[in-house]
mmJSON file of the N, C-alpha and C atoms, coordinates in Angstrom:
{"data_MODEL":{"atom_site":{
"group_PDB":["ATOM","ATOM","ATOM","ATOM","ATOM","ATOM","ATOM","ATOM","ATOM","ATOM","ATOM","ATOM","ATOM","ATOM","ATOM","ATOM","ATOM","ATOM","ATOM","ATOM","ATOM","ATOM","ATOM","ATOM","ATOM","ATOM","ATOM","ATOM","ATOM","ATOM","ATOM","ATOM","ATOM","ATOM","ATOM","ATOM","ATOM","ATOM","ATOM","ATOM","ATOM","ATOM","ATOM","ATOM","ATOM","ATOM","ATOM","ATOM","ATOM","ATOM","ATOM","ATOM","ATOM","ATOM","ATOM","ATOM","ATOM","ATOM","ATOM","ATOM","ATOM","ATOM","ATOM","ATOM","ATOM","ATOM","ATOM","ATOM","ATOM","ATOM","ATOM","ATOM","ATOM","ATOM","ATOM","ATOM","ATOM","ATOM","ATOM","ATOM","ATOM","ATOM","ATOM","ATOM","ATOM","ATOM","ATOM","ATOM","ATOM","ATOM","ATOM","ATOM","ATOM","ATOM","ATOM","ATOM","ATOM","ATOM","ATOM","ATOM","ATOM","ATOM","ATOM","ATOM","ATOM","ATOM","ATOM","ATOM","ATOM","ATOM","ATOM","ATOM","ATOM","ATOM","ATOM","ATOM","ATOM","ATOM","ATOM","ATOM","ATOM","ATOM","ATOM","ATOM","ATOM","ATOM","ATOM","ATOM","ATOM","ATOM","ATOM","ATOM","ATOM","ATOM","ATOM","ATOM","ATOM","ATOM","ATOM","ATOM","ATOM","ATOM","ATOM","ATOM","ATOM","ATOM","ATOM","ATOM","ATOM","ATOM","ATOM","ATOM","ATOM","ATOM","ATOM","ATOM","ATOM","ATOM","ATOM","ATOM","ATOM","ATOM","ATOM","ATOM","ATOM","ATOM","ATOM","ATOM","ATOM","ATOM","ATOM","ATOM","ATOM","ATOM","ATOM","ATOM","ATOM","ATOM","ATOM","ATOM","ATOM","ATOM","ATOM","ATOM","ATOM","ATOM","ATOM","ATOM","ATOM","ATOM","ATOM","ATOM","ATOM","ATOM","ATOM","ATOM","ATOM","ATOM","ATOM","ATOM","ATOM","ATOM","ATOM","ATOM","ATOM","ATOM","ATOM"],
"id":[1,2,3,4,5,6,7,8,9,10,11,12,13,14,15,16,17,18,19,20,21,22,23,24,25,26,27,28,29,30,31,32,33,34,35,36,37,38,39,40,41,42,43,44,45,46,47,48,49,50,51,52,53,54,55,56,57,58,59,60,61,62,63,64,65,66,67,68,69,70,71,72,73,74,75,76,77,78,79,80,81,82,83,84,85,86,87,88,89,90,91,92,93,94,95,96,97,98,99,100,101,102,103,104,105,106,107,108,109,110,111,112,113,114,115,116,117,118,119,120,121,122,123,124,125,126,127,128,129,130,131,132,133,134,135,136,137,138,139,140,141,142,143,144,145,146,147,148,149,150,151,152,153,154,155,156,157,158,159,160,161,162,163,164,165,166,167,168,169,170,171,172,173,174,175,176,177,178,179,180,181,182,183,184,185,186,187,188,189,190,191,192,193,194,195,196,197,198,199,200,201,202,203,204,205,206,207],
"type_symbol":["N","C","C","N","C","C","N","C","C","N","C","C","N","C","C","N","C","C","N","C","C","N","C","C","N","C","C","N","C","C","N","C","C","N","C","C","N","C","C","N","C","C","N","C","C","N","C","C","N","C","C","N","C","C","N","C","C","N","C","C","N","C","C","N","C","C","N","C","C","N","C","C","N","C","C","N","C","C","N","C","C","N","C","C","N","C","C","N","C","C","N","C","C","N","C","C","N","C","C","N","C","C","N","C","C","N","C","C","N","C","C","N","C","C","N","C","C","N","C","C","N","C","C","N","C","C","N","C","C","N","C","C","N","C","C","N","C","C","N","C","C","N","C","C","N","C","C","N","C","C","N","C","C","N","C","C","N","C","C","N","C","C","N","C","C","N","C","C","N","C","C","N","C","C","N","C","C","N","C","C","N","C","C","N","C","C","N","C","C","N","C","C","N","C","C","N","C","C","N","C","C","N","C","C","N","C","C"],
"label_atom_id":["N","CA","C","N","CA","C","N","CA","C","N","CA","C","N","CA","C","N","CA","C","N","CA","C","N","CA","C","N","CA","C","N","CA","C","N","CA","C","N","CA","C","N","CA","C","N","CA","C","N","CA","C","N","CA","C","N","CA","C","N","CA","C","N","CA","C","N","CA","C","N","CA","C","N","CA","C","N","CA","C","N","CA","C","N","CA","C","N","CA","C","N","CA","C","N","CA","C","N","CA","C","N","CA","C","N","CA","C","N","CA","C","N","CA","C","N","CA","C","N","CA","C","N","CA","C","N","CA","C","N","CA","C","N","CA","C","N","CA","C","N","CA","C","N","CA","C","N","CA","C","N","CA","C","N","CA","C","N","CA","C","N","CA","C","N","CA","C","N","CA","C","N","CA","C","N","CA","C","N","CA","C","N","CA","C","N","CA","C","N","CA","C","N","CA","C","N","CA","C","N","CA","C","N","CA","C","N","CA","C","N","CA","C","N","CA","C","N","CA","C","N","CA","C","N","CA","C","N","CA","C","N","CA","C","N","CA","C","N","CA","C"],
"label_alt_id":[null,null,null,null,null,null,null,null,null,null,null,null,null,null,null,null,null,null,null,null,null,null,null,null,null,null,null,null,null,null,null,null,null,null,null,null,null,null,null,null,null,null,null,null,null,null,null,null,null,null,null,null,null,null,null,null,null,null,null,null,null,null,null,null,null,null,null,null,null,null,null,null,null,null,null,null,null,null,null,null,null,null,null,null,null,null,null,null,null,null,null,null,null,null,null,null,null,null,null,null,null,null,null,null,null,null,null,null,null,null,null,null,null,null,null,null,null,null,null,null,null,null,null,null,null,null,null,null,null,null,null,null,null,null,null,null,null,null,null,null,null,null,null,null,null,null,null,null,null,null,null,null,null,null,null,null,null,null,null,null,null,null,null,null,null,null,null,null,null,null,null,null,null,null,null,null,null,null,null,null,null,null,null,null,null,null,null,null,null,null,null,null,null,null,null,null,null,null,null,null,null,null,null,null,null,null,null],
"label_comp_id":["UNK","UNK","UNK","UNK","UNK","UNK","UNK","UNK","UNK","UNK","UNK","UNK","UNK","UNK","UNK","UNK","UNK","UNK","UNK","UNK","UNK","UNK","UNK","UNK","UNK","UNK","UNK","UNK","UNK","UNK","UNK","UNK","UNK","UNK","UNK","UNK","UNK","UNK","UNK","UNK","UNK","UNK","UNK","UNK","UNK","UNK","UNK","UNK","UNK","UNK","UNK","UNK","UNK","UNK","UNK","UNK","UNK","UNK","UNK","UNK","UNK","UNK","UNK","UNK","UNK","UNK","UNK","UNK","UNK","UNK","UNK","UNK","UNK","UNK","UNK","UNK","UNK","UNK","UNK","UNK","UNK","UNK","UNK","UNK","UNK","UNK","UNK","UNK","UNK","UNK","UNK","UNK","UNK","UNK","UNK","UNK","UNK","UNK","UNK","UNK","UNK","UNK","UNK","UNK","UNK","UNK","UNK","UNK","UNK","UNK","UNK","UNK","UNK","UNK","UNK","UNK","UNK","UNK","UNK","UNK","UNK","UNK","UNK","UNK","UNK","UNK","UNK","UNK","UNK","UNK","UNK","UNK","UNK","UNK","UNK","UNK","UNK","UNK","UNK","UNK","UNK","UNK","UNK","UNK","UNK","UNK","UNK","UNK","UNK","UNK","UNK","UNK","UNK","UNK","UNK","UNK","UNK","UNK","UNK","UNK","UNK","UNK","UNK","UNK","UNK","UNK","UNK","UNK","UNK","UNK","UNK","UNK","UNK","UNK","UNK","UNK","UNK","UNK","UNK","UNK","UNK","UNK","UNK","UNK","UNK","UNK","UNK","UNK","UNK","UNK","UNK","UNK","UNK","UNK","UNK","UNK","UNK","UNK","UNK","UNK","UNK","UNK","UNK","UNK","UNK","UNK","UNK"],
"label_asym_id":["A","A","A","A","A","A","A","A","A","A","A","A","A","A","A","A","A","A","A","A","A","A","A","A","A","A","A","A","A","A","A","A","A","A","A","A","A","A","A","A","A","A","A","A","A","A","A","A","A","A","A","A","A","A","A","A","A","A","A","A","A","A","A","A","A","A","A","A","A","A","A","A","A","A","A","A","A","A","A","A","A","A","A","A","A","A","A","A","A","A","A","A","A","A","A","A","A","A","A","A","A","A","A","A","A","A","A","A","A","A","A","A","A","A","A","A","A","A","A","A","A","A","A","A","A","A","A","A","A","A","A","A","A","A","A","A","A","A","A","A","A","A","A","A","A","A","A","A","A","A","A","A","A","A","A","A","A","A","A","A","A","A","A","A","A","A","A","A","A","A","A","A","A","A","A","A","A","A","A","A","A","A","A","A","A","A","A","A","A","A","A","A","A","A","A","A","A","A","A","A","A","A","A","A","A","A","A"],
"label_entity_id":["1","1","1","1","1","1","1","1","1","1","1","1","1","1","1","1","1","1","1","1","1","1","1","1","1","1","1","1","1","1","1","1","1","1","1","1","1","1","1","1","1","1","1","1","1","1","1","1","1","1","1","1","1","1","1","1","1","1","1","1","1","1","1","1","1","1","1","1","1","1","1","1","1","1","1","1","1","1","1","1","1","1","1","1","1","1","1","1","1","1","1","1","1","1","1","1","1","1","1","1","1","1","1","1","1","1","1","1","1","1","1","1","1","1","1","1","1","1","1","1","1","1","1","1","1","1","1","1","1","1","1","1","1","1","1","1","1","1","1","1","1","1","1","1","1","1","1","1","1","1","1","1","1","1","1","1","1","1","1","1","1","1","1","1","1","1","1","1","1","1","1","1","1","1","1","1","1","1","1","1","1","1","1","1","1","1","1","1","1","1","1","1","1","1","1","1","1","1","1","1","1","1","1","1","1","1","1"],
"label_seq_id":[1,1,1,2,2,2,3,3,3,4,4,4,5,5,5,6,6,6,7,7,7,8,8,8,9,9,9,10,10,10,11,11,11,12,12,12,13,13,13,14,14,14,15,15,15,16,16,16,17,17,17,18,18,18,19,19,19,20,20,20,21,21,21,22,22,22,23,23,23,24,24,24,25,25,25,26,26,26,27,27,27,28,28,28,29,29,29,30,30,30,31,31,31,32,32,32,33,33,33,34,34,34,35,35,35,36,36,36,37,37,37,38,38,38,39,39,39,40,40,40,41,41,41,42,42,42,43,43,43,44,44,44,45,45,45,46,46,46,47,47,47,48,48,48,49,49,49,50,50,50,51,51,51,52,52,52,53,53,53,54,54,54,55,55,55,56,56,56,57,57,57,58,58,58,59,59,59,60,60,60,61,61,61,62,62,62,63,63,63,64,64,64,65,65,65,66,66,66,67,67,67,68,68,68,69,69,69],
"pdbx_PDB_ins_code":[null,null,null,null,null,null,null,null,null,null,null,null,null,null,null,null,null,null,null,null,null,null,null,null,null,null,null,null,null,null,null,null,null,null,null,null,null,null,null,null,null,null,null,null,null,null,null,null,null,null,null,null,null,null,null,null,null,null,null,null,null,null,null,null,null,null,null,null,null,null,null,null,null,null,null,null,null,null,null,null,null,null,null,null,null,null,null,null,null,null,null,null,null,null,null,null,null,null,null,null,null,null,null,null,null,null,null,null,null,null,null,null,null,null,null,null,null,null,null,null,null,null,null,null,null,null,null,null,null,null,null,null,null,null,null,null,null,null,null,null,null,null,null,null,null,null,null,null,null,null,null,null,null,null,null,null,null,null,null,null,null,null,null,null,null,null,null,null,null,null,null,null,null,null,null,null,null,null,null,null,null,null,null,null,null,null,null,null,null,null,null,null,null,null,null,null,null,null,null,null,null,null,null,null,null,null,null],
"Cartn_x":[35.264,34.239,33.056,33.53,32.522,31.499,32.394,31.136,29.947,30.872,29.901,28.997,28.871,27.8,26.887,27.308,26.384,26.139,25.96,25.301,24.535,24.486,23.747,22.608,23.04,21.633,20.995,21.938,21.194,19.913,20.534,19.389,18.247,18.484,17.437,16.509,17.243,15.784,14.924,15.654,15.32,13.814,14.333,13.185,12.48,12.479,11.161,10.493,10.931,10.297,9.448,10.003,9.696,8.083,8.248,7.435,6.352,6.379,5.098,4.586,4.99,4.048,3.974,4.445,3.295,2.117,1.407,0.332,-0.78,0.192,-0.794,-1.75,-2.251,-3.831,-3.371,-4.793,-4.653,-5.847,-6.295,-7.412,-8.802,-9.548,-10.951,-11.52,-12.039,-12.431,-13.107,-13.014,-13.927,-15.406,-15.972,-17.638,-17.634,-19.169,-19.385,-20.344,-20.219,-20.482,-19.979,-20.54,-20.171,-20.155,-18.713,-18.767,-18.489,-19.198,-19.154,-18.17,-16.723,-16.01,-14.684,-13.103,-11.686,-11.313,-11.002,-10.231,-9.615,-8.314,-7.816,-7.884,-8.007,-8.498,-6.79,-6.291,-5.121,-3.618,-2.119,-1.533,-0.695,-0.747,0.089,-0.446,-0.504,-0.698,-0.291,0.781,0.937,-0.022,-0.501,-1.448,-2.901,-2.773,-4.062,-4.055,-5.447,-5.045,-4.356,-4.282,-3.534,-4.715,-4.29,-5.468,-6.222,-5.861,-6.39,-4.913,-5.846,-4.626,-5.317,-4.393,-4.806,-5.006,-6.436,-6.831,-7.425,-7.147,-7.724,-9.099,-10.157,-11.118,-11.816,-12.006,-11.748,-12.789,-12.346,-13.246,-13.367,-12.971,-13.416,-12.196,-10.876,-9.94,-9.214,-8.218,-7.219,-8.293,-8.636,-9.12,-8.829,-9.039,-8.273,-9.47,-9.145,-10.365,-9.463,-10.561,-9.676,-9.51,-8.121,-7.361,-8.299,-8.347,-8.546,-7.54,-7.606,-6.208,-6.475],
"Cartn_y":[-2.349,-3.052,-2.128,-1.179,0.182,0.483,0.459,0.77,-0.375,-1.357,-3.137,-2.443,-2.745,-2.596,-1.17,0.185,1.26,0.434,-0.237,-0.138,-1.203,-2.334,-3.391,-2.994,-2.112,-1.568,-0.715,-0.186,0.94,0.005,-1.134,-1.975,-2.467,-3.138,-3.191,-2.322,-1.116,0.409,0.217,-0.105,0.003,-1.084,-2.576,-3.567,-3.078,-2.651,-2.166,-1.32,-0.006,0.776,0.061,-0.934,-1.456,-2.337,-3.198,-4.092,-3.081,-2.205,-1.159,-0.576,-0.299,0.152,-1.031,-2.043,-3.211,-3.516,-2.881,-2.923,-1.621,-0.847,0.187,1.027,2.153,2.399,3.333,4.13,4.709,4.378,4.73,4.408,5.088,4.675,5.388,5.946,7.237,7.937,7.521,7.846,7.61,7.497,6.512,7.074,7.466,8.045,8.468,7.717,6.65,5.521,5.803,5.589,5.874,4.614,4.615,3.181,3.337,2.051,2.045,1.999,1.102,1.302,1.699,1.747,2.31,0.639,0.63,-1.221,-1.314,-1.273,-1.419,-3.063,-3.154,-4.572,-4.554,-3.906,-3.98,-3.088,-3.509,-2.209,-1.728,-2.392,-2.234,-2.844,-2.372,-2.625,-4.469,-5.171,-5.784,-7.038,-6.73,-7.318,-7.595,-6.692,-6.854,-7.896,-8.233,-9.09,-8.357,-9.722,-8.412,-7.719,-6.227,-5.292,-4.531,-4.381,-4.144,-3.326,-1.87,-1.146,-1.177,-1.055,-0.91,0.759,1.263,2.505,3.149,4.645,4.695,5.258,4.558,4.748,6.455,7.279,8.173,7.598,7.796,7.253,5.903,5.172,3.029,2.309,3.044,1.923,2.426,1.257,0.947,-0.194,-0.376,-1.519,-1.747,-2.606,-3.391,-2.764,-2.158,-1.291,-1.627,-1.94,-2.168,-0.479,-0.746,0.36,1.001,2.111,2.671,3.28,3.281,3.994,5.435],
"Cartn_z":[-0.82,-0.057,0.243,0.364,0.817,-0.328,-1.595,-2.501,-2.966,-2.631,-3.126,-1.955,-0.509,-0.426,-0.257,-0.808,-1.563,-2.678,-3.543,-4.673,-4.318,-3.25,-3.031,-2.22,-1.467,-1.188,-1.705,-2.47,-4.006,-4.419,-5.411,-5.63,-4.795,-3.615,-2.997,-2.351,-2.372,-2.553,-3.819,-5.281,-6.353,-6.264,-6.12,-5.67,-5.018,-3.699,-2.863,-3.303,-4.36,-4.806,-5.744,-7.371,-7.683,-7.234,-6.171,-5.218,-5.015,-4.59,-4.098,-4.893,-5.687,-6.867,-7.826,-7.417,-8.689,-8.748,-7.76,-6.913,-8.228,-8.573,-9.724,-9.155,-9.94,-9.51,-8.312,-8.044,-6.629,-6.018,-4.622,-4.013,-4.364,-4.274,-4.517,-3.735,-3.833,-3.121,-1.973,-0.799,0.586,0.529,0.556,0.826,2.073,1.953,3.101,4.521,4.638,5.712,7.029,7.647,8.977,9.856,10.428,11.197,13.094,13.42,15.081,15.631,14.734,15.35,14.324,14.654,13.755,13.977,12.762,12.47,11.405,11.329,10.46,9.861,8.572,8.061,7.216,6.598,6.223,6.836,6.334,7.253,5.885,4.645,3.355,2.483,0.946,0.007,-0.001,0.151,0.224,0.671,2.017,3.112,2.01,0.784,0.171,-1.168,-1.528,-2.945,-4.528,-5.101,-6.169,-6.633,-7.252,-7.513,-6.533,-5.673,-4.593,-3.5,-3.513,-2.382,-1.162,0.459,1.399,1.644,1.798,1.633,3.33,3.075,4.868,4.21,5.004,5.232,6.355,6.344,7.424,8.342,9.868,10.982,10.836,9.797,10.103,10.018,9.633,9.026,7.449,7.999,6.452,6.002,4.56,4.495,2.581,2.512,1.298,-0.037,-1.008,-1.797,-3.122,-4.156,-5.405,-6.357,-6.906,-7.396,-8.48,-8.152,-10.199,-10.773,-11.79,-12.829,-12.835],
"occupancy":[1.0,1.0,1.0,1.0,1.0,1.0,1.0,1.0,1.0,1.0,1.0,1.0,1.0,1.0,1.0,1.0,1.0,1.0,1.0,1.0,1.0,1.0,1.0,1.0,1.0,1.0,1.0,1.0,1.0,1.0,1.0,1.0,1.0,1.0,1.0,1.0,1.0,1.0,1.0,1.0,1.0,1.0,1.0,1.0,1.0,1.0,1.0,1.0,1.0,1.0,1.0,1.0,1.0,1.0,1.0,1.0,1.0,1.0,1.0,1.0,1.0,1.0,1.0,1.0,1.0,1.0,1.0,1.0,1.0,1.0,1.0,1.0,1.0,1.0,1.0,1.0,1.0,1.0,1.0,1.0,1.0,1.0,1.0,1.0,1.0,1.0,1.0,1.0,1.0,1.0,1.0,1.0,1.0,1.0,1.0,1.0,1.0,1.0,1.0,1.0,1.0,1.0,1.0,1.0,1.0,1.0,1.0,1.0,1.0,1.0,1.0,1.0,1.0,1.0,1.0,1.0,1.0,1.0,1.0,1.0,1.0,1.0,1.0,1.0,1.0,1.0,1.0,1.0,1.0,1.0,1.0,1.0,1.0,1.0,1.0,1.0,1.0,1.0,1.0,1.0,1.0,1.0,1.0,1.0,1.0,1.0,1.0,1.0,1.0,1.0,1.0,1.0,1.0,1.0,1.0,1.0,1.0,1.0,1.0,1.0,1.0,1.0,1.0,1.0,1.0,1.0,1.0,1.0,1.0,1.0,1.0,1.0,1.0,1.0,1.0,1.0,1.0,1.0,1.0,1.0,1.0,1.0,1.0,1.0,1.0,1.0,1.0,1.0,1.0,1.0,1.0,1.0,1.0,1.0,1.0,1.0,1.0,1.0,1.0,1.0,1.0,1.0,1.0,1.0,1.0,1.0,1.0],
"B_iso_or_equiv":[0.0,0.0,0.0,0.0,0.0,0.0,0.0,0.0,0.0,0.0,0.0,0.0,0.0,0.0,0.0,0.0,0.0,0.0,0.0,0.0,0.0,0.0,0.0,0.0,0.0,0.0,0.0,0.0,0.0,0.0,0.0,0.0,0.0,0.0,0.0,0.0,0.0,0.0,0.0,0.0,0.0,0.0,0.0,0.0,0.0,0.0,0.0,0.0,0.0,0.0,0.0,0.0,0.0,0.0,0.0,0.0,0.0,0.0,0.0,0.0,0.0,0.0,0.0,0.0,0.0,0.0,0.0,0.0,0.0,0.0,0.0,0.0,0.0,0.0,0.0,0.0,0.0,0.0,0.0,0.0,0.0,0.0,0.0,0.0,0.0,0.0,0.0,0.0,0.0,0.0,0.0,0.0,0.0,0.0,0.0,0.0,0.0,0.0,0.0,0.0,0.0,0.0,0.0,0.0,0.0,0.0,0.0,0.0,0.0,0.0,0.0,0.0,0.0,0.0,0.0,0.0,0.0,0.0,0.0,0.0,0.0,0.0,0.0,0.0,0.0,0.0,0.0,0.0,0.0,0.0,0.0,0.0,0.0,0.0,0.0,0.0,0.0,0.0,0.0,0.0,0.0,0.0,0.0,0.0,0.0,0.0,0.0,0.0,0.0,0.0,0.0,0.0,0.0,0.0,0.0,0.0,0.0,0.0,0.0,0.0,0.0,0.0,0.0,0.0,0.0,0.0,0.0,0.0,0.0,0.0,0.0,0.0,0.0,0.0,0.0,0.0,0.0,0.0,0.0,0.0,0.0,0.0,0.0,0.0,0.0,0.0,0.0,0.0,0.0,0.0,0.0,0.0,0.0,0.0,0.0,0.0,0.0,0.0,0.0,0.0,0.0,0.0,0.0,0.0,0.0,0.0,0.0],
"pdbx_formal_charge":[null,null,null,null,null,null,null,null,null,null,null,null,null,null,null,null,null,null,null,null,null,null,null,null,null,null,null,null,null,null,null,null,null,null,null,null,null,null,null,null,null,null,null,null,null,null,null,null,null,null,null,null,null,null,null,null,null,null,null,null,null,null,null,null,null,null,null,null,null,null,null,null,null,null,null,null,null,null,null,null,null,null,null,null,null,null,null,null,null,null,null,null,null,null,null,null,null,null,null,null,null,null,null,null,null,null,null,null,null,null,null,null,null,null,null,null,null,null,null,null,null,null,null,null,null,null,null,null,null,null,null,null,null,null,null,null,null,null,null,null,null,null,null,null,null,null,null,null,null,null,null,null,null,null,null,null,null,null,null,null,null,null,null,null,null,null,null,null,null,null,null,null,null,null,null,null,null,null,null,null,null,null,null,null,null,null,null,null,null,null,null,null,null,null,null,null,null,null,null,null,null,null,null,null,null,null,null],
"auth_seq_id":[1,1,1,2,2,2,3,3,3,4,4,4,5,5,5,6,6,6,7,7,7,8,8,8,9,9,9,10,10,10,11,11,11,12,12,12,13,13,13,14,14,14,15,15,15,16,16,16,17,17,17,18,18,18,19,19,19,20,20,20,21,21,21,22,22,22,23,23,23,24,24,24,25,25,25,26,26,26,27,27,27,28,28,28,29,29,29,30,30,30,31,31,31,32,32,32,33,33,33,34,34,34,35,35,35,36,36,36,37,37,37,38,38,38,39,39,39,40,40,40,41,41,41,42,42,42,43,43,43,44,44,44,45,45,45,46,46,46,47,47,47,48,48,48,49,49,49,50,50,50,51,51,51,52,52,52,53,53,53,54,54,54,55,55,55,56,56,56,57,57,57,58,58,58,59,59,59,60,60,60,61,61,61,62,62,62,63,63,63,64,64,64,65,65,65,66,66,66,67,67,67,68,68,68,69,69,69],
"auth_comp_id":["UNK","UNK","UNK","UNK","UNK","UNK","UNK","UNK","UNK","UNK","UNK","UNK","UNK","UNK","UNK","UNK","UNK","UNK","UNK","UNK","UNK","UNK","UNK","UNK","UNK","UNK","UNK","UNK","UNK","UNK","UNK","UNK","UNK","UNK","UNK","UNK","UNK","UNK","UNK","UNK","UNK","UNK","UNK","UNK","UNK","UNK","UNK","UNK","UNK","UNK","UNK","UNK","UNK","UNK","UNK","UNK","UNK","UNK","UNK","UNK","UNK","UNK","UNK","UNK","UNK","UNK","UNK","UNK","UNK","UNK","UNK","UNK","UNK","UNK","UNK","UNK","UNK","UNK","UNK","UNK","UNK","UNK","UNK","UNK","UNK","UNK","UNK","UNK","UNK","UNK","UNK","UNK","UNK","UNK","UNK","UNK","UNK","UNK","UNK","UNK","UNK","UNK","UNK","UNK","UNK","UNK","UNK","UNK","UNK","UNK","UNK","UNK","UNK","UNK","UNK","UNK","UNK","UNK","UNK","UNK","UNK","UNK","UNK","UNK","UNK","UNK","UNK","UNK","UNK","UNK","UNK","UNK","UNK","UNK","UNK","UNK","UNK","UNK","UNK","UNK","UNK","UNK","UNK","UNK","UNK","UNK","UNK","UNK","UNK","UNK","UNK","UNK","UNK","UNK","UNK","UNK","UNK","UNK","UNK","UNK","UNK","UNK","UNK","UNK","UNK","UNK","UNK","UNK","UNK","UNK","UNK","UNK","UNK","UNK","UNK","UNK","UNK","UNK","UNK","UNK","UNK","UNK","UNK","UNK","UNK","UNK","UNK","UNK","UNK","UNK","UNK","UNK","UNK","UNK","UNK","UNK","UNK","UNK","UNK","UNK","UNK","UNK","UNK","UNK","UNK","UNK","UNK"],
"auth_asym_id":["A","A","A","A","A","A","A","A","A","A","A","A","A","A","A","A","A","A","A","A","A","A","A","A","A","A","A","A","A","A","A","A","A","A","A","A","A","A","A","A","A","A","A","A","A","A","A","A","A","A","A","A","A","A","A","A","A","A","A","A","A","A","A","A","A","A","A","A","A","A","A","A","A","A","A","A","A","A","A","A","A","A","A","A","A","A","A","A","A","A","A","A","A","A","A","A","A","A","A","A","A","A","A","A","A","A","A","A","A","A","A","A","A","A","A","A","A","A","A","A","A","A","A","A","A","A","A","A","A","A","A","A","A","A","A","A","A","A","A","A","A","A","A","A","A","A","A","A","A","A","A","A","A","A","A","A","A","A","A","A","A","A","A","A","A","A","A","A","A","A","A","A","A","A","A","A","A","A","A","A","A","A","A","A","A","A","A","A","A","A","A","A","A","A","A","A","A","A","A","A","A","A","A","A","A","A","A"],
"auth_atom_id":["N","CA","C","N","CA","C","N","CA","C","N","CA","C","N","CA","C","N","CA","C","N","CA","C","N","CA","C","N","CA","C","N","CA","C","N","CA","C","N","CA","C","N","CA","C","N","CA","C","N","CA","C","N","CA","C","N","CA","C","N","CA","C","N","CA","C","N","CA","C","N","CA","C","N","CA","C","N","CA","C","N","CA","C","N","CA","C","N","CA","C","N","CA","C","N","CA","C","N","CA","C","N","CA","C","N","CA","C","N","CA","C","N","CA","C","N","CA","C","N","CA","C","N","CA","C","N","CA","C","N","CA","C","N","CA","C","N","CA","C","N","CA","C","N","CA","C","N","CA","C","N","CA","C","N","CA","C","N","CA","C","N","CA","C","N","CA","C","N","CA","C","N","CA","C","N","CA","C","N","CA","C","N","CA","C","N","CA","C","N","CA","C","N","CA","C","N","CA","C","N","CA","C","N","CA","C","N","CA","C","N","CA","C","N","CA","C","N","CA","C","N","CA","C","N","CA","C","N","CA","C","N","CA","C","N","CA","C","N","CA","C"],
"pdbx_PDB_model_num":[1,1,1,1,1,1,1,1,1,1,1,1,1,1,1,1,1,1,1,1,1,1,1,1,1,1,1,1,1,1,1,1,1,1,1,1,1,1,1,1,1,1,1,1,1,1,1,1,1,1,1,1,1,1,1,1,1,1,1,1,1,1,1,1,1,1,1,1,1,1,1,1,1,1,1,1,1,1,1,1,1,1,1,1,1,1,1,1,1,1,1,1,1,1,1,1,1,1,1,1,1,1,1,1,1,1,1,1,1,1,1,1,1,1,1,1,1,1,1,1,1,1,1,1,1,1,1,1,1,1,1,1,1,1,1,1,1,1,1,1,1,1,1,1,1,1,1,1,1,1,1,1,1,1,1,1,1,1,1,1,1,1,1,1,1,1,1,1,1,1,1,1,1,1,1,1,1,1,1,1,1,1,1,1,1,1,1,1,1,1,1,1,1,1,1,1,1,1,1,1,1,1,1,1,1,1,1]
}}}
């Protein structure tokens, strides 16, 4: 019984790893904009459209920025 569920949650590490990187790409570099206020617009890759990672902005936020390869 012990090992059924090690390997069932083996797999479902495997999926989540899977799931997060279907997303591809990494974020694009920061411009340099300066904002009034910190807001995060996303909190995970997920939260964003496809093609698109949730990226930190420095000083404005996570915010949803499309991937480059």
């Amino acid at each position: 019984m012990k090992n059924k569920v090690i390997i069932i949650l083996f797999f479902v590490c495997i999926l989540a790893v899977i799931h997060v990187s279907a997303q591809g790409g990494q974020c694009p570099p920061p411009d340099n904009r300066v904002c009034a206020h910190y807001h995060d617009q996303c909190t995970s890759d997920a939260k964003c459209p496809s093609g698109s990672l949730c990226c930190l902005q420095p000083g404005c936020g996570n915010e949803c920025k499309v991937a480059i390869q």
